[in-house]
N, C-alpha and C positions, 0 to 999 in steps of 0.2 A: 582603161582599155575594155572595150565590150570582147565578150566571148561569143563564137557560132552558136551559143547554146541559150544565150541569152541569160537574165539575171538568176547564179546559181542559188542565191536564195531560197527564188522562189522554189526550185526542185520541178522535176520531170511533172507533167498532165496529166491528169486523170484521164479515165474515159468520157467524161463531158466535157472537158478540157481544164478543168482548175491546176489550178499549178499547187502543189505538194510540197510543204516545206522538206526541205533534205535532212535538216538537223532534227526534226519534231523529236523524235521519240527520245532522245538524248538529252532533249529541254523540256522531258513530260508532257509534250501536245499528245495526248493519246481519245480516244474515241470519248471519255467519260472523264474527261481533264476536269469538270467544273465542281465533279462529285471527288474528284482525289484532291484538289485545292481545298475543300472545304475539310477532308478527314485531317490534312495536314495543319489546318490550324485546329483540329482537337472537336470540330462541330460532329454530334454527335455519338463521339466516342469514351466508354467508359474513363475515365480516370481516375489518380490514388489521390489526384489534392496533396494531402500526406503530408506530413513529419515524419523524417529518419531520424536516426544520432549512432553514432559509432565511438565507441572508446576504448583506445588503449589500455592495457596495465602489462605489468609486469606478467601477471599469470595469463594471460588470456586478453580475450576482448567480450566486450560487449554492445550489443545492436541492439534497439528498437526503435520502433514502428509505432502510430498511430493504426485503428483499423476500417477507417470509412474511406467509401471510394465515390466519386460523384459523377455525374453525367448530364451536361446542357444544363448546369442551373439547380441539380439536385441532387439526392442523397442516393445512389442508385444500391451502394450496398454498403451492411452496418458491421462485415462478418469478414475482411479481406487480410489474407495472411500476403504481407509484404514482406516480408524476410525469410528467406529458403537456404537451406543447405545446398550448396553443389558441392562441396567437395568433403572428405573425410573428416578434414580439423580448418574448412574454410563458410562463409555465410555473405549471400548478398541481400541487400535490402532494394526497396524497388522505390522510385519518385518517378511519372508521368504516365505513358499512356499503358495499359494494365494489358494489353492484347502482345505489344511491342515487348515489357518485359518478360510476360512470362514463355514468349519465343527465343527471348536470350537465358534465360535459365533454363532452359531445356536445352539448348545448344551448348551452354556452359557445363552441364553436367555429364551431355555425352563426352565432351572433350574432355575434360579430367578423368572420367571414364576410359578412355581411348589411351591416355597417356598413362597412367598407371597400369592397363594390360603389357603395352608396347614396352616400356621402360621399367617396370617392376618394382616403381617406387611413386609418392603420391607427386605432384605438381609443386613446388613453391610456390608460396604466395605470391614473389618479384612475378614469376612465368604469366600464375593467374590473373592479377593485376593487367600486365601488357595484352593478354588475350582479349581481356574482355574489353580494355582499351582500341585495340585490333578491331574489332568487331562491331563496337560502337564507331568506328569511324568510317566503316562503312555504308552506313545511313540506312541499313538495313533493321534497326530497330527506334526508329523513329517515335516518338523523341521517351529518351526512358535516361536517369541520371540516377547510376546504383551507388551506394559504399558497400565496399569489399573488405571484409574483415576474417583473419584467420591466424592460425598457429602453423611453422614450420620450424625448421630443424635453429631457425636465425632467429627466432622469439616470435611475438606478438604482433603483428603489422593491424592497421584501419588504414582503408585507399581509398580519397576524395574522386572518383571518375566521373568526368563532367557528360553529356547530352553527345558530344563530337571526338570523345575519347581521351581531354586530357588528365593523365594521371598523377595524382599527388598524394606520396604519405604524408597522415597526420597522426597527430597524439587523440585529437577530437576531430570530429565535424558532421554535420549535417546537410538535408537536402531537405525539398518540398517546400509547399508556401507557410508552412509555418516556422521556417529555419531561424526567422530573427525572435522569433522568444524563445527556439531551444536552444539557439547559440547562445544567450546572453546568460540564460542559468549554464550550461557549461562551462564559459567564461569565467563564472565566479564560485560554482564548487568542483571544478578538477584543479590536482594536484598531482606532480609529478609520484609518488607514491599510491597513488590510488590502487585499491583492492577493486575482486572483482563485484563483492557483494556492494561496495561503497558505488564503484561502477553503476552494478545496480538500481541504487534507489538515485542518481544523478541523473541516470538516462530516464530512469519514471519521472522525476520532478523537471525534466527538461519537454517531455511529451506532452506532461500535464498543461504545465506555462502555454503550450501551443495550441492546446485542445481546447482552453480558456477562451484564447484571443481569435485563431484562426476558426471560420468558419467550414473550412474544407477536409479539417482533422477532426479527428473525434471516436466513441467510439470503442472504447479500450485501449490497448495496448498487447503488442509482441513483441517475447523481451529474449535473443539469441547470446548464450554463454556459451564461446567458445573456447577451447583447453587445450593441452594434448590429449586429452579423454574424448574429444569429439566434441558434435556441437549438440547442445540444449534448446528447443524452443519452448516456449511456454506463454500461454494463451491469460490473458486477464482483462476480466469487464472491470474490473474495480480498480482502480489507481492504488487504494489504502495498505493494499494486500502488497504494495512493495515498498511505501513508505513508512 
């Protein structure tokens, strides 16, 4: 059936008479559509490349990080802290694009922030988890793939949250382009029993495997020990100093 108005597609005329899509701006047609297509595949935009790892234990967890960041092809910087405290006894680590995370850790830390005034007690993990799940699935941090790791009142949690927000606890896991050779050393040196110091030198020999092979990690290493004491970061150019 045609409509008096003709095809709604095209949308109402300009003043020269072009017809105007109705939908554009809902389907991203905006003034400078060519330059937002291009940030959205990563053209020109810093990135972490990166190696995460996150491990459970008993006592705590423990995060690191590779510390180079890349951009169009190269090394843009040799000195990048991927792993941040938001919360009192909680830490995320950061994989994609470096502008998009550090918009959601800032976001995440006033909310734990906000809830702890209002509530008078810190966040759980399960809450933090879903938030930041929440949040990433808004597409409002384009494209950023954290693990969440922290202590609450229920033990030790590490949260797999993917690019789109889906959340998974694990014992281990990794993100970034060098995730297949820190997975395969976690694979084979974690142990339901693991300590935090053993933690420790798993998550450096899982970084290391990756800084080897991947060219997009490298760099050093940032290594987050979190407790009920709070969280630890601690900065390392040398790999040796933790194995």
């Amino acid at each position: 059936m045609r409509t008096p108005t003709g095809d709604l597609s095209n949308g109402p005329a300009d003043e020269l008479g072009r017809n105007q899509p109705v939908f554009g701006p809902e389907l991203g047609e905006f003034e400078h559509s060519e330059r937002r297509a291009a940030q959205a595949d990563g053209e020109g935009e810093m990135k972490t490349g990166t190696t995460t790892v996150g491990i459970r234990t008993d006592e705590g967890v423990v995060m690191a990080t590779d510390m180079r960041a890349s951009m169009g092809g190269m090394v843009s910087s040799k000195d990048v802290q991927k792993v941040e405290e938001i919360h009192p006894r909680g830490a995320l680590t950061i994989a994609g694009s470096v502008s998009a995370a550090q918009n959601l850790i800032s976001t995440l830390k006033a909310e734990t922030s906000l809830y702890e005034a209002r509530r008078g007690k810190d966040m759980s993990m399960e809450a933090l988890s879903t938030l930041t799940g929440n949040l990433l699935r808004t597409g409002a941090f384009f494209i950023v793939q954290p693990i969440l790791g922290g202590v609450d009142d229920d033990g030790a949690h590490i949260y797999s949250i993917d690019a789109l927000g889906g959340t998974t606890e694990e014992e281990y896991t990794v993100t970034g382009s060098g995730s297949q050779y820190a997975l395969g050393v976690l694979e084979q040196e974690y142990h339901d029993d693991v300590t935090v110091d053993e933690a420790e030198t798993i998550a450096a020999k899982a970084i290391q495997s990756a800084v080897e092979r991947d060219l997009a990690s490298g760099n050093g290493i940032n290594v987050a020990v979190v407790t009920d004491d709070g969280v630890d970061i601690t900065r390392y150019k040398d790999f040796s100093d933790l194995l």
